[in-house]
C-alpha positions in Angstrom: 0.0 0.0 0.0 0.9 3.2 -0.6 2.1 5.4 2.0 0.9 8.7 1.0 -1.3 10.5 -1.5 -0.4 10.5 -5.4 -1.4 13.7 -6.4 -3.2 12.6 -9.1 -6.0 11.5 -7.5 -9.1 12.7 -7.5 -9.2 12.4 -3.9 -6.3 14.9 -3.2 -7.7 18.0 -4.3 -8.1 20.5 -3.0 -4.5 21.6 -2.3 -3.7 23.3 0.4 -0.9 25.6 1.7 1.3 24.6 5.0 -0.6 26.9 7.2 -4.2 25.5 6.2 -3.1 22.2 6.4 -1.3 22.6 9.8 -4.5 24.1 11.0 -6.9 21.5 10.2 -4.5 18.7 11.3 -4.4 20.9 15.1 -1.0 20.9 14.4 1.5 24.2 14.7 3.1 25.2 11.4 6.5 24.8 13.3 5.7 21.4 14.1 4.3 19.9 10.5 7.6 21.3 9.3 9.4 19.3 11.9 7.3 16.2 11.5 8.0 16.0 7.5 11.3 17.0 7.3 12.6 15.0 9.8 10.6 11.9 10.3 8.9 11.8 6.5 4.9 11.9 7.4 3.5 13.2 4.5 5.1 13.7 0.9 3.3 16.4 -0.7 3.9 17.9 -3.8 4.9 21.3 -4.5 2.8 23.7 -6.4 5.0 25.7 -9.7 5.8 28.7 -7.1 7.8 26.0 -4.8 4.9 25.5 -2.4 4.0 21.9 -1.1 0.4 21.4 -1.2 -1.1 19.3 1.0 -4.8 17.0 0.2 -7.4 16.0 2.5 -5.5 12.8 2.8 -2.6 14.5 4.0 -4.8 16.0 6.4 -6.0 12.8 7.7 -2.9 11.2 7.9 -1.5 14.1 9.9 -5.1 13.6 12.5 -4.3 10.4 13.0 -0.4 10.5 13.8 -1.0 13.5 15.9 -4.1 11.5 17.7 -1.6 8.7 18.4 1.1 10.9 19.6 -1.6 12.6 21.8 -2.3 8.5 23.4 1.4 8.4 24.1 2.9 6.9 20.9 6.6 8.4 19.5 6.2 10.0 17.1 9.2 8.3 15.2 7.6 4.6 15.7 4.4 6.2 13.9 5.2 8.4 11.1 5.9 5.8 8.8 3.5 3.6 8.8 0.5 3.1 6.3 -3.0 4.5 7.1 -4.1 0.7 7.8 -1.4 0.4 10.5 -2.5 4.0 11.7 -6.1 3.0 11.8 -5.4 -0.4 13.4 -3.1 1.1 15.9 -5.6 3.9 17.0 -8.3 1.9 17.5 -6.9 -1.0 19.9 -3.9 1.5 21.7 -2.2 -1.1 24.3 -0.2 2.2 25.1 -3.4 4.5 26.0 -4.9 1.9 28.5 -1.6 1.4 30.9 -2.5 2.8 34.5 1.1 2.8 35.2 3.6 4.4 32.8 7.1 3.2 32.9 9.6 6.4 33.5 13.2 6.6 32.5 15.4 9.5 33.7 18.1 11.4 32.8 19.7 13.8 35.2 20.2 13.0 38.8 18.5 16.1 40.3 15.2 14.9 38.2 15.6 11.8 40.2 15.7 13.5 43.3 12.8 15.4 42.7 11.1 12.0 41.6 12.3 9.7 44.2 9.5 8.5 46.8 7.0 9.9 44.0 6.0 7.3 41.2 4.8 3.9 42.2 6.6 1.9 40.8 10.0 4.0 40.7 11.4 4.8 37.3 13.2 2.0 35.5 16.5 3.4 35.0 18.5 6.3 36.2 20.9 7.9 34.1 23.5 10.1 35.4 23.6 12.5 32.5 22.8 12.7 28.5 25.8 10.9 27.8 25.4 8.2 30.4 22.2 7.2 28.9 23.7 7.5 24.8 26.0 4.8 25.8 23.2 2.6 28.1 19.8 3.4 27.0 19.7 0.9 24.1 19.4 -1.9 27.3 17.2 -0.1 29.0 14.1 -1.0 26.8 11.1 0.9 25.4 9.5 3.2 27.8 6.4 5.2 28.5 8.1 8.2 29.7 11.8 9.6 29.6 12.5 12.6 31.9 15.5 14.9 31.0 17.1 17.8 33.6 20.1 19.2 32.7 21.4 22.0 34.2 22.6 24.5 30.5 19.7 23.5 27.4 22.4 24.1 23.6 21.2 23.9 20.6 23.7 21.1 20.6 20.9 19.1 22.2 18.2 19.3 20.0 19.4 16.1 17.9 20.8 14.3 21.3 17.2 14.3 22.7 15.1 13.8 19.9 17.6 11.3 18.7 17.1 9.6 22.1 13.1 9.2 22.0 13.6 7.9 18.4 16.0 5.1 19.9 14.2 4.0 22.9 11.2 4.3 21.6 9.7 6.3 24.0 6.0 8.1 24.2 7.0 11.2 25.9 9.8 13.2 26.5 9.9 15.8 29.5 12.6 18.2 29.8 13.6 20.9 32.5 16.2 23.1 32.3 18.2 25.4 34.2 19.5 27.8 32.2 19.4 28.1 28.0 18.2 29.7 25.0 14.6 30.1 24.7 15.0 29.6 20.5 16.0 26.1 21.8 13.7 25.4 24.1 10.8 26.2 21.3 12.4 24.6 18.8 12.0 20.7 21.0 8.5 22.1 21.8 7.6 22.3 18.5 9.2 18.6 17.8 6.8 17.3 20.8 9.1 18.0 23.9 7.7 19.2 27.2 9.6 21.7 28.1 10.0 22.9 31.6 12.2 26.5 33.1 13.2 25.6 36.4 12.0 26.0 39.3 9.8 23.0 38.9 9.3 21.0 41.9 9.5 17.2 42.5 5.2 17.6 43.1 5.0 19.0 39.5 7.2 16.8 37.7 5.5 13.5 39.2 2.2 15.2 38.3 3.7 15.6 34.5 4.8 12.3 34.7 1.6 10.8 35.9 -0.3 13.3 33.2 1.4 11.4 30.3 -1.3 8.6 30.4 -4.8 9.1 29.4 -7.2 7.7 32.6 -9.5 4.6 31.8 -12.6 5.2 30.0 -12.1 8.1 27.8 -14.3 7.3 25.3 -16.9 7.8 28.6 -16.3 11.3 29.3 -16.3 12.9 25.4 -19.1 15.1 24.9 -21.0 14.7 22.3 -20.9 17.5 19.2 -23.7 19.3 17.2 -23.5 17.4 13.8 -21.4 19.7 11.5 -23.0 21.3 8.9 -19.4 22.2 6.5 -16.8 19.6 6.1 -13.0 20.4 6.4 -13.3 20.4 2.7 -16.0 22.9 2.6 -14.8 25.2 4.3 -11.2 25.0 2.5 -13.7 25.9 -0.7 -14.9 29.3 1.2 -11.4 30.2 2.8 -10.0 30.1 -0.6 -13.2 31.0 -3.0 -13.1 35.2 -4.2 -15.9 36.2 -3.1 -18.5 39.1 -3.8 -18.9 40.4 -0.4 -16.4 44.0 -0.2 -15.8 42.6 3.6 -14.9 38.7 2.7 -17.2 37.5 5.4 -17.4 34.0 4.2 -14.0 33.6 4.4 -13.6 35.3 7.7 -16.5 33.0 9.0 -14.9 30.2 7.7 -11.8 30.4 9.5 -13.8 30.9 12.7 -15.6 27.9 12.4 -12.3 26.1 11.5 -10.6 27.1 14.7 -14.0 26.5 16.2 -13.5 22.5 15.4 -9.7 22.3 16.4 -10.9 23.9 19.4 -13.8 21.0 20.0 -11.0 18.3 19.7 -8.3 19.9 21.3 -10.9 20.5 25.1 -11.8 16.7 24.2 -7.9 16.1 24.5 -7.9 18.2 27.4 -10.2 16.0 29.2 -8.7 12.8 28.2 -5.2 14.4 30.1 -6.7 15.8 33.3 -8.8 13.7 35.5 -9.8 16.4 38.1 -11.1 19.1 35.1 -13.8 16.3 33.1 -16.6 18.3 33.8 -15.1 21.7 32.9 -13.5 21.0 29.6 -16.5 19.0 28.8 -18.9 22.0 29.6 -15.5 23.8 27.2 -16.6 21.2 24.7 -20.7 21.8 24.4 -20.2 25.3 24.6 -17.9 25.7 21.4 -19.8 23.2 20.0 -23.4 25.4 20.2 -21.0 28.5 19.1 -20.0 26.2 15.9 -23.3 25.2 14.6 -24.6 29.3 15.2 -22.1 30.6 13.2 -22.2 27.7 10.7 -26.1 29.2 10.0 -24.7 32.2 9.5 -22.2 30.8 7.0 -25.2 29.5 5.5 -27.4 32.4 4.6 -24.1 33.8 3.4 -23.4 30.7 1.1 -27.2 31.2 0.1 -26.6 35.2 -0.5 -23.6 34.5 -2.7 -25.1 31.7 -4.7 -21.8 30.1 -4.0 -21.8 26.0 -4.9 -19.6 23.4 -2.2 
């Protein structure tokens, strides 16, 4: 099977910039760039003015790899595989139901601040970044892998990510002393948690703990109004010239857009933080009812124009 969309099928248009696409996937711009270029998720071709242009396949692709990373999976044990293997993978997660995750540290004041504070304690301590290059490979796969080190170089960047691809490891959770806040953003955007010291050993077991979804998520979603426009749609209206001086289709378009990533992204919220359910599902219904109002009013304005999805 193919791994990603040939251009030249019907079912990749429309084409889409890097920022759309990053959007609809709930991804950053900063962090699409990252997943392609390093670990190859989507192959989409570029447009005649150098552009890569992305199809709703991409786009689904990118959902699902970013849902998986969300249920703890690497992102380097993911990125590759077909959308069978992502679909399979999603829907039985062996990763996502673990009460317990197992931790792996790096950094010995991290395992200070840990120790007494996970049941069961981490795996395997490491004594700095270099210990664990040389001893991590025995050390297994792992749920979590907290990092501290005392200066954050740009030097880093490759060690760390480098180290998650090895293991593999679900999450990565770094604090730092001192560094360069370019740095810092730049494993962010690759799917780090990054943490400025002072963090205390409370916080980072909380972090720790965080990293795995509680049992029955699918339990506490709250159900959506049905949408009325589909990501596809309202691509067409974001991108269609329209008649209106004040471009209020397009404007209302990208509302409801953020509207939806919003939807997902307090489900998410939910998922990660046991003692907030009921206010990120209240979060949920709320944006949902905003959604479907101003999707009537996208409506009448589709109606006004005459303009054909």
């Amino acid at each position: 099977m193919s791994l990603h969309t040939s251009p030249d099928e019907p079912a990749a248009r429309p084409l889409m910039r890097s920022g759309i696409a990053a959007r609809l996937a709930g991804l950053s711009p900063s962090t699409l760039r990252i997943w392609e270029n390093r670990y190859g998720v989507v192959a989409p071709p570029k447009a005649a003015s150098g552009q890569r242009t992305y199809s709703m396949k991409d786009i689904e692709r990118l959902r699902l790899i970013k849902q998986l990373t969300v249920d703890g999976h690497a992102i380097g044990s993911v990125a590759r595989l077909d959308t069978d293997a992502l679909l399979a993978l999603s829907s039985g997660n062996p990763i996502a139901t673990a009460r317990v995750p197992r931790v792996l540290v790096i950094g010995q004041s991290a395992a200070h601040k840990l120790e007494g504070r996970l049941k069961p304690a981490p795996a395997s301590v490491f004594s700095d970044l270099a210990h664990a290059e040389r001893e991590i490979v025995h050390a297994g796969s792992a749920d979590v892998l907290v990092i501290h080190v005392a200066s954050l170089h740009a030097s880093m960047t490759d060690r760390i990510t480098s180290l998650r691809g090895n293991l593999p490891v679900a999450r990565v959770i770094l604090v730092y002393s001192f560094g360069a806040q370019g740095v810092a953003e730049t494993l962010a955007a690759a799917g780090v948690t990054v943490r400025r010291e002072p963090v205390s050993g409370r916080e980072l077991a909380g972090m720790v703990m965080a990293s795995r979804p509680p049992d029955g998520k699918a339990a506490i979603a709250a159900p959506s109004n049905p949408r009325r426009y589909s990501d596809a749609d309202l691509v067409t209206l974001r991108e269609m010239p329209s008649m209106v001086a004040c471009e209020c289709p397009r404007h209302l378009a990208e509302i409801v857009t953020l509207l939806v990533g919003f939807e997902e992204y307090s489900t998410e919220c939910a998922t990660r933080n046991a003692a907030d359910v009921a206010l990120h599902r209240h979060l949920h219904e709320v944006t949902s009812a905003a959604r479907s109002m101003l999707e009537q009013a996208l409506a009448r304005l589709v109606a006004e124009e005459g303009l054909v999805l």
